[in-house]
Steps between C-alpha positions, in 0.01 A plus 500: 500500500878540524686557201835594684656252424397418164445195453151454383433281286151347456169633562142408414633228272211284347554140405565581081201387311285632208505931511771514758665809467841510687631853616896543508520814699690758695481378854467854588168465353404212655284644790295693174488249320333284714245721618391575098475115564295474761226792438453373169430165563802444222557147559656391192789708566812348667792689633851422525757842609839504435712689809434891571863559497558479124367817492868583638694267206226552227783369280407170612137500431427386146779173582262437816139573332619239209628255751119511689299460145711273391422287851117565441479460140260225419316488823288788453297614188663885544740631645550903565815676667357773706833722481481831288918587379628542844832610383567258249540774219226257253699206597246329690211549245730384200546187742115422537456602122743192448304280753167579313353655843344833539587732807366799698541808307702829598873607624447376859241475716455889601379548184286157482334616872446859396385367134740553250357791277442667813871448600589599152325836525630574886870460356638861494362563846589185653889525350601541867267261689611192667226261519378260733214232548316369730790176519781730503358745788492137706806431382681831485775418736556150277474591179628882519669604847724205533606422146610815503715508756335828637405255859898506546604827295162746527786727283422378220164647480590765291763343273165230445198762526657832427308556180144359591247798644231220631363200611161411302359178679290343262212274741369207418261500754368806762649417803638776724745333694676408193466898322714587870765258429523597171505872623777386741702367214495808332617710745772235575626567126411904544245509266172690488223214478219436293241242523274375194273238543484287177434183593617233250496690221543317150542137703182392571348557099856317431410232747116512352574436148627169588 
């Protein structure tokens, strides 16, 4: 699955009927999402992502996650957004209090994946990490290298990086080709690198309860 360019839209959507659940997510998530899916046999759950990239303009997330309940309200007997805040500084929860829909809970999704209490409790030794998943290690150069400008001025690096100390990679799944990408990244950045395996954290009790 490419998410380069991100524009997915629709996954696994079921034709809406009785206990149809429909999933407004991340579409950084999608690839997790869809394997909670599949090894649970959760058929009743339907998703729909919104584009990766908001995670750069997260002031344009609660105006886009209204805009896609508002399109799927009445065809589905639930509907849950599968963002945590992202940036929006409670903006984006006070939107989906207003729409009457419940959301993922947590700051972002580092702290959803490494389960939030456990997040919470890290937070003095993690002060200086920058964090990245199993998406973002695939889509490092996307999401981080090139947004940055640091493909066309590496310079930046420091003005960017100069107070992190490392790179904690937070896996989803236990694949070693992706723990040396993510150790590339981090020496890319000039961090020291630390890998954590948490799987998917608070999301898949978040995705049970439905």
């Amino acid at each position: 699955m490419d998410l380069d360019d991100a524009k997915l839209t629709e996954h696994g959507i079921a034709a809406p009927g009785r206990g149809q659940v429909l999933l407004i997510a991340c579409g950084a998530l999608a690839h997790e999402i869809l394997t909670l899916k599949r090894l649970n046999g959760w058929d009743h759950l339907s998703l729909s992502c919104l584009p990766a990239k908001y995670h750069l303009t997260p002031d344009k997330l609660p105006d886009a996650v209204e805009a896609a309940v508002l399109a799927a309200q009445g065809k589905f007997d639930r509907i849950f957004v599968v963002y945590a805040d992202c940036g929006t500084g409670g903006l984006l929860k006070a939107r989906c209090d207003a729409l009457g829909v419940e959301m993922v809970a947590g700051p972002h999704c580092y702290s959803f994946f490494e389960g939030n209490a456990a997040f919470a409790a890290r937070h003095d030794e993690d002060m200086t990490a920058f964090f990245l998943t199993d998406f973002l290690v695939r889509q490092f150069d996307a999401f981080v290298w090139r947004p940055l400008g640091l493909d066309r001025h590496p310079e930046l690096r420091d003005s960017y990086f100069g107070n992190y100390e490392k790179l904690v990679y937070q896996a989803q799944t236990d694949d070693p080709a992706l723990i040396e990408l993510a150790r590339n990244c981090a020496a890319r950045l000039g961090l020291s690198f630390e890998h954590r395996f948490t799987g998917y954290g608070d999301l898949e009790p978040a995705l049970a309860a439905l």
